[in-house]
C-alpha positions, -999 to +999 in steps of 0.1 A: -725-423-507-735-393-528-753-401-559-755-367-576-754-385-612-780-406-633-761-443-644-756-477-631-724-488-607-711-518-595-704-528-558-682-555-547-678-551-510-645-569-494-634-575-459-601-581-456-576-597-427-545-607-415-555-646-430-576-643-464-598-622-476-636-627-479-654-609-511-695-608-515-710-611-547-712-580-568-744-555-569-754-534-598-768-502-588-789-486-611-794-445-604-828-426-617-828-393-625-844-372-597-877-355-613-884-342-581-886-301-584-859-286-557-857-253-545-823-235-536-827-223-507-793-216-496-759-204-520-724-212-500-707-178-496-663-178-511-631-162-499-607-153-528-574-136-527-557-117-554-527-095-554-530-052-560-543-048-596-552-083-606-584-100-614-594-124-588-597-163-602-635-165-592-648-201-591-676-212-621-693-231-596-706-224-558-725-250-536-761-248-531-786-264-506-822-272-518-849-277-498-851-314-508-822-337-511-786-334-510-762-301-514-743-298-547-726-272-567-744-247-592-733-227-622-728-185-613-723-155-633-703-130-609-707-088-615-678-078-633-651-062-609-643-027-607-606-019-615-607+006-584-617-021-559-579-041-570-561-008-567-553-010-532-552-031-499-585-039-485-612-067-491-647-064-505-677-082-517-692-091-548-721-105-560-732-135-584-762-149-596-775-186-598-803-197-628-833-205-613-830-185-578-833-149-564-808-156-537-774-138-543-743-157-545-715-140-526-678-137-534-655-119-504-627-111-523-591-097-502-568-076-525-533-084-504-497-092-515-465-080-510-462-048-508-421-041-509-391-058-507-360-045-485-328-031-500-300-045-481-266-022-477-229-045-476-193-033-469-166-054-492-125-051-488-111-034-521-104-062-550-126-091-528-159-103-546-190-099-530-213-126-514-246-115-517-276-132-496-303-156-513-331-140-501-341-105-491-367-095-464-403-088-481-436-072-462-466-084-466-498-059-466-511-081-438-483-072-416-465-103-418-426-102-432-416-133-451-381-141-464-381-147-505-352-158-524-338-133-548-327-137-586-294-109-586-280-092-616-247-101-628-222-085-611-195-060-633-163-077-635-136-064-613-162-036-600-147-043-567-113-028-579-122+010-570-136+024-537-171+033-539-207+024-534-223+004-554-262-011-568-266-043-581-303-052-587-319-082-577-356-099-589-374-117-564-384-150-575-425-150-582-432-115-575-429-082-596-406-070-566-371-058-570-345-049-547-308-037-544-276-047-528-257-013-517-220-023-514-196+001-506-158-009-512-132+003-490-095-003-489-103+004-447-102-030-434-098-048-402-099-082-390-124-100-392-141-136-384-118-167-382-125-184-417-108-214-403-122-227-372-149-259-379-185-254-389-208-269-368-228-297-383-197-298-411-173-310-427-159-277-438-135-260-434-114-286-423-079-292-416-061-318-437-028-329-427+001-352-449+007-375-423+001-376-388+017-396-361+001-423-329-034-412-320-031-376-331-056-358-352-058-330-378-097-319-363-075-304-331-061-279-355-090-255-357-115-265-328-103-231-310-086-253-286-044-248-281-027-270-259+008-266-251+012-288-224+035-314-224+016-343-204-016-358-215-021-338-243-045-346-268-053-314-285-027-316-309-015-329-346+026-343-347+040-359-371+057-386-347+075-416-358+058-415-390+093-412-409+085-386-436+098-349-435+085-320-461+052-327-443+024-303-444-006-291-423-037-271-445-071-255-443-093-262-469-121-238-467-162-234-469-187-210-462-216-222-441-209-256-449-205-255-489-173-253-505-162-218-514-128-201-519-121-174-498-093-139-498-065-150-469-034-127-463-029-138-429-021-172-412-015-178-377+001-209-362+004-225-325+035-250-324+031-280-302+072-297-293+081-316-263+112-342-257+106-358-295+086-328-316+100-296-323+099-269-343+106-268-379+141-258-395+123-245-424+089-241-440+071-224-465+034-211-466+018-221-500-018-214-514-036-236-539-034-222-573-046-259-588-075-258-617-093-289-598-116-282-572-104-296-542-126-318-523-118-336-489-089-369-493-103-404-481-082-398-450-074-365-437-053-372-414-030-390-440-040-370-477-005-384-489-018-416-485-047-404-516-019-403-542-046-385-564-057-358-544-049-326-559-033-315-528-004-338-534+009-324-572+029-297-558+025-280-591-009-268-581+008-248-546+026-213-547+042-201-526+030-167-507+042-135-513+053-104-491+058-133-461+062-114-430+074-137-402+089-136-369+124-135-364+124-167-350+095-191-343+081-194-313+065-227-292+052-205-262+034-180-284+012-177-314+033-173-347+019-149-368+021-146-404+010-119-430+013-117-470-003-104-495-034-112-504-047-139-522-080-159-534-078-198-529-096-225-519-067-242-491-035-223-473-007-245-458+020-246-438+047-270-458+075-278-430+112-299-430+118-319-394+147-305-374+173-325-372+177-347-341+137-344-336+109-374-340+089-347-362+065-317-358+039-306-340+012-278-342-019-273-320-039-248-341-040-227-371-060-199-373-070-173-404-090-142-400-107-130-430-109-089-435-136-072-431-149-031-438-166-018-407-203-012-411-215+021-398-239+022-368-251+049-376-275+065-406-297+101-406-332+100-425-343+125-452-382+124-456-397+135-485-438+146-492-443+146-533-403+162-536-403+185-505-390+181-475-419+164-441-425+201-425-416+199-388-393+170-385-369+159-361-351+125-365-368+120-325-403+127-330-422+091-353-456+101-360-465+127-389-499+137-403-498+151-439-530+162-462-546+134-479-541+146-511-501+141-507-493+115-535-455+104-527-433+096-499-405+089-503-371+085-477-333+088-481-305+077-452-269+087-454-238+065-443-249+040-466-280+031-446-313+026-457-350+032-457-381+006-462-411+023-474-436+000-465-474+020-482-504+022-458-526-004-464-558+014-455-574+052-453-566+058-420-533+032-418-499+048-418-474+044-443-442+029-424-404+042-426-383+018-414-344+032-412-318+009-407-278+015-405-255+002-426-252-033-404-283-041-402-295-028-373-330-010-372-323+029-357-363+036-359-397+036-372-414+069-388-453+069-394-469+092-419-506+090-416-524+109-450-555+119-426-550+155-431-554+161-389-535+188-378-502+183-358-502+189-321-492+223-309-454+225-312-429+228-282-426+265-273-392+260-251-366+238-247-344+233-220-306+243-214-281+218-201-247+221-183-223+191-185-185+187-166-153+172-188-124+172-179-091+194-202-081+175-231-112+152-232-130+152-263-166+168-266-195+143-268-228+169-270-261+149-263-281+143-295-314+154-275-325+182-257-360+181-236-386+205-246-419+216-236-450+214-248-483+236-230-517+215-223-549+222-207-534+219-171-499+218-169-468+212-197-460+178-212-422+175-224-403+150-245-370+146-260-360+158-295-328+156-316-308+190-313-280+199-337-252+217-324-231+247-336-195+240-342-172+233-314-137+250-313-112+222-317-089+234-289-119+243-268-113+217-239-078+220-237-077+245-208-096+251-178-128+276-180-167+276-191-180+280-224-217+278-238-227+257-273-260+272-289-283+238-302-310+241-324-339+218-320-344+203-357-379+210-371-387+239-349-374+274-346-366+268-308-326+268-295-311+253-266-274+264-247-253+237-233-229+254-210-194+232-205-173+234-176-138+221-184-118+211-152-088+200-143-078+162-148-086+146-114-108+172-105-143+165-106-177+183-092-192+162-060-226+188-061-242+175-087-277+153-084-297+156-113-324+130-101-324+146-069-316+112-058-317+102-019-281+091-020-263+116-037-252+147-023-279+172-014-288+208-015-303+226+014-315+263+023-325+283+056-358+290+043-371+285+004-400+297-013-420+268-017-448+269+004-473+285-018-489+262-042-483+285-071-446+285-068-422+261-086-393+277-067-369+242-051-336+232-035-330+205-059-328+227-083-293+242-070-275+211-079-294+192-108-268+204-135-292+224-152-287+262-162-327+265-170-341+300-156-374+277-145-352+255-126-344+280-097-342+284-059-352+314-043-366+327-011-388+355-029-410+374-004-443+398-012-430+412+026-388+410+019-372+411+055-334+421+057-325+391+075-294+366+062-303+334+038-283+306+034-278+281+004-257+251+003-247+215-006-241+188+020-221+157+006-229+121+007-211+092-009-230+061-013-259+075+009-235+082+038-228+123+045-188+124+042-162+148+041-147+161+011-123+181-005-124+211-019-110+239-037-139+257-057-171+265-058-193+280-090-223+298-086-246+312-106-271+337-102-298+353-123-321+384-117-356+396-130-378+423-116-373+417-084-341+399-075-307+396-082-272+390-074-264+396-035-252+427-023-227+405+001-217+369+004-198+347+030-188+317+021-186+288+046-176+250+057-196+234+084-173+223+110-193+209+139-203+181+153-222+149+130-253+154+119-282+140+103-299+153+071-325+182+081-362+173+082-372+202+063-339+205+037-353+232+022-356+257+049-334+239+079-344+273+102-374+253+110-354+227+123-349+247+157-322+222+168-304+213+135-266+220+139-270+239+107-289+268+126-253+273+150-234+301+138-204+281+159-209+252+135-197+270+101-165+290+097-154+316+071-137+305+038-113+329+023-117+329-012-107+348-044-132+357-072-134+352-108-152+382-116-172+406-092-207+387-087-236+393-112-267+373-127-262+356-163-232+335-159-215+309-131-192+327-109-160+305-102-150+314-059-117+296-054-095+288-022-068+260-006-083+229-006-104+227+029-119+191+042-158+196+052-194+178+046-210+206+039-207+242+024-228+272+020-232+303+011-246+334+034-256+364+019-278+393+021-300+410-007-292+441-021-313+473-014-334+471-047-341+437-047-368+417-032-342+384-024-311+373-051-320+339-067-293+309-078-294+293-108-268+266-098-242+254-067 
């Protein structure tokens, strides 16, 4: 018991039990005043929070210890608080003062809140009205993300009528945030989730039925389930010996759960029949036009049965209109149905017995609802205080700016959107989140206001060379690699490239043409070079990851024994037309011997034979090589062999077949063009069967060796 105050009390202690109860006789309890002088010698320190720009609710009273007697709270003043310290995310201290002691009181005070709430982007079909969410995504300047629920605008009437985007403003409940719904309406619409089927945990939407027949059941008409079967079925709703006709099967319909009308102009329908049930002689499809709102019947498997439902006054059903219907309907196949469109809270199917039949039957209804497709896809636009973030490219996240820069602000196109989440510190980055139009996030962007300078930019990027075959349709990578110089060797990394304009025709014949890129944020361009073959043709070289399995280029001898050299065979077939990627057998001390450069061919590791009909090479020259002066080109023909030890100069390999002029015989060819550096070189010739082909050649007078760029 703490007695902190001076009075009297009364005590009545009690033990109670199961039995009775057993009470002592009460004690008065008279409290003195303390005269004793006390020393503080000890002031509890406080944590307060307070959002950006508002004074914190400091307490009037902070507990104290004395050096005699218990702990208790004592009166403080606190320094006022500075207007800059609440102007921004961080935490700081102040300091109060106690009567009667030198010790300081202490007040850590955290300016944090939410810093921004997240737009959201929607797609709605032309003429439908829009659902928006009850809460919107909100980030907290302690890193969190919480969900808040959202007060929106009013929505225009009929604003849905004309195709467009759209903003409708939303408050979120308790905060000084705002956000906005961007809803583009489109007429472009596709099918979308089935409206119908049962909710999970609900009542709705549920199938209600006029009458139903033995042990059958209106829930098996939109559980996903059809059932045509004639024995031991189950899955199914008939209408058997019931004795009525002009029966009628519905959906009424709900959105998570709740009650909700929805936009229908589409109803599909699976018929059950067997010896007694069969299909209708007539029917109509009807919508529910009625000013009640419709709950669920006491039965619905029977609704008729609930005279006063509103489904039973047919005054509040009309008909459909536009019904497109099969020709004749069908108990083997789905029936499908389309009309135009409508907003209701039920559709049904209202159906007269055939003659000669016990009733009828279905096994499922299903309605899609429409739907505009989101875009996947969305470009950023960054902004520093109205211009545009020097040096950007959509691939590269981090960016330092001066710390004087005052805005930054972010647009995205295709309807997508950008979070601008402020830094919450000096040396904290302010965060671009971009997200498409469905919700997906594409990336994160970091500004830091630090005022470091960027990196040293990429001073090349690298060319590409990519196969398709006539009449396919061009699909350009959306980055290039590029290279950046360091201390000891290069770094690279990928960055987005824009491409010129592509001919439309372009791939519609054979041949090879080149597409300039242009690496965004730098002044640096990239060549893609497109080789369009025949359909069913296809290149059987290629190994761009030089990978152990794949086909695999060799050479008699290769420079690429010297340290310094970055000459290599795997450069011959990586699919690259980069001047840096290159084979050659350069020499200070050139000999006029013969070289040889090839590809042997493997399919799933294995070396097989294959046919072929072409070959492309490419060549390039500097100072001191160039194009041969002669070339032979040849298919190995001997006997099985093994990969060579040393791929990249085989003449090593004393006793590789490769090194038997027996083993490789002359292929006939025609030209494209007479051989040069710059650009490939198409050799053709009939079809021949071989493992491995090469090409033999010898340098030309002026030249130290010729050089490939590609086989």
């Amino acid at each position: 018991m703490l007695l902190y105050t001076k009075g009297s009390v009364t005590l009545t202690p009690r033990i109670d039990n199961q039995t009775d109860k057993t009470q002592s006789v009460a004690t008065e309890l008279v409290i003195k005043e303390n005269k004793v002088d006390k020393k503080i010698i000890k002031l509890h320190p406080v944590s307060i929070s307070t959002d950006i720009n508002q004074q914190p609710n400091l307490p009037d009273q902070i507990r104290a210890e004395f050096d005699k007697g218990l702990p208790r709270k004592v009166a403080v003043t606190w320094d006022k608080v500075d207007a800059k310290d609440l102007s921004y995310y961080h935490s700081f201290t102040l300091k109060g003062h106690v009567v009667g002691t030198d010790i300081e009181a202490v007040a850590n005070v955290t300016v944090e809140g939410l810093q921004v709430a997240e737009e959201i982007s929607l797609t709605l079909p032309k003429g439908e009205t829009v659902q928006l969410p009850a809460s919107v995504r909100a980030y907290h300047s302690n890193g969190t993300t919480v969900y808040k629920d959202v007060v929106w605008d009013k929505v225009p009437a009929n604003f849905s009528q004309t195709e467009g985007i759209y903003e409708i403003k939303g408050q979120l409940v308790g905060s000084h945030l705002t956000t906005k719904a961007h809803v583009r309406v489109s007429s472009q619409v596709v099918a979308g989730n089935n409206i119908s089927k049962q909710w999970t945990g609900s009542q709705l939407p549920a199938a209600i039925v006029s009458n139903t027949g033995g042990d059958d059941s209106a829930n098996t008409l939109n559980d996903l389930t059809v059932s045509r079967a004639t024995t031991d079925v189950k899955n199914r709703w008939t209408t058997w010996r019931t004795n009525t006709d002009n029966d009628w099967a519905s959906i009424l319909f709900g959105n998570s759960g709740d009650l909700t009308k929805r936009f229908v102009d589409n109803l599909s329908v699976d018929f059950y029949t067997d010896g007694a049930i069969g299909l209708p002689k007539e029917y109509v499809i009807e919508y529910y036009v009625g000013q009640e709102v419709p709950d669920l019947p006491n039965d619905v498997n029977n609704a008729q049965r609930d005279t006063n439902h509103p489904f039973n006054n047919a005054a509040n059903w009309k008909e459909v209109e536009h019904l497109k219907a099969p020709g004749q309907l069908s108990a083997g196949q789905t029936n499908h149905f389309t009309f135009d469109k409508v907003e209701t809270y039920a559709v049904r199917m209202r159906m007269k017995k055939a003659d000669g039949t016990a009733g009828v039957g279905l096994t499922e209804i299903t309605i899609l609802g429409s739907k505009v497709p989101s875009a996947t896809s969305s470009e950023i636009s960054i902004q520093v205080d109205g211009k545009k973030l020097e040096h950007f490219n959509p691939s590269k996240t981090d960016y330092h700016i001066p710390q004087a820069s005052k805005e930054i602000t972010a647009t995205a196109s295709n309807n997508g959107l950008v979070t601008v989440v402020p830094a919450t510190s000096e040396k904290g980055a302010t965060r671009l989140i971009l997200k498409a139009e469905d919700g997906t996030v594409l990336n994160e962007y970091r500004i830091f206001r630090d005022g470091e300078k960027e990196s040293t930019g990429p001073v090349v990027a690298e060319n590409g060379a990519m196969t398709v075959s006539v009449g396919d349709k061009l699909q350009l990578p959306t980055q290039a690699t590029v290279y950046y110089p360091s201390e000891t060797d290069w770094k690279t990394d990928k960055l987005a490239v824009e491409w010129d304009a592509v001919a439309e025709h372009a791939t519609d014949q054979e041949g090879t043409f080149e597409v300039l890129g242009h690496i965004l944020g730098t002044d640096l361009t990239t060549k893609m070079q497109v080789t369009v073959l025949a359909r069913g043709n296809q290149i059987i070289s290629e190994n761009a990851s030089n990978n152990a399995t794949a086909s695999k280029a060799f050479a008699s001898t290769t420079n690429d024994t010297d340290a310094a050299s970055n000459d290599r065979i795997f450069y011959i077939n990586d699919g690259r037309f980069n001047e840096d990627g290159r084979w050659t057998n350069w020499s200070r001390t050139p000999k006029d011997q013969e070289v040889s450069v090839g590809v042997l061919f493997k399919k799933n590791g294995q070396i097989t034979p294959r046919s072929v009909g072409k070959v492309a090479i490419q060549f390039f020259k500097d100072s001191g090589t160039d194009a041969p002066a002669t070339m032979v080109l040849e298919r190995y023909v001997g006997p099985t062999y093994s990969e060579p030890s040393t791929i990249s100069r085989y003449e090593e390999n004393a006793d590789h077949p490769f090194n038997k002029a027996e083993n490789w015989q002359e292929i006939p060819y025609k030209v494209s063009e007479p051989s040069m550096a710059g650009k490939p070189i198409d050799f053709t010739f009939d079809p021949i069967q071989t493992s491995a082909i090469r090409a033999r050649m010898t340098r030309k007078s002026t030249t130290q060796w010729p050089r490939n760029g590609r086989v």
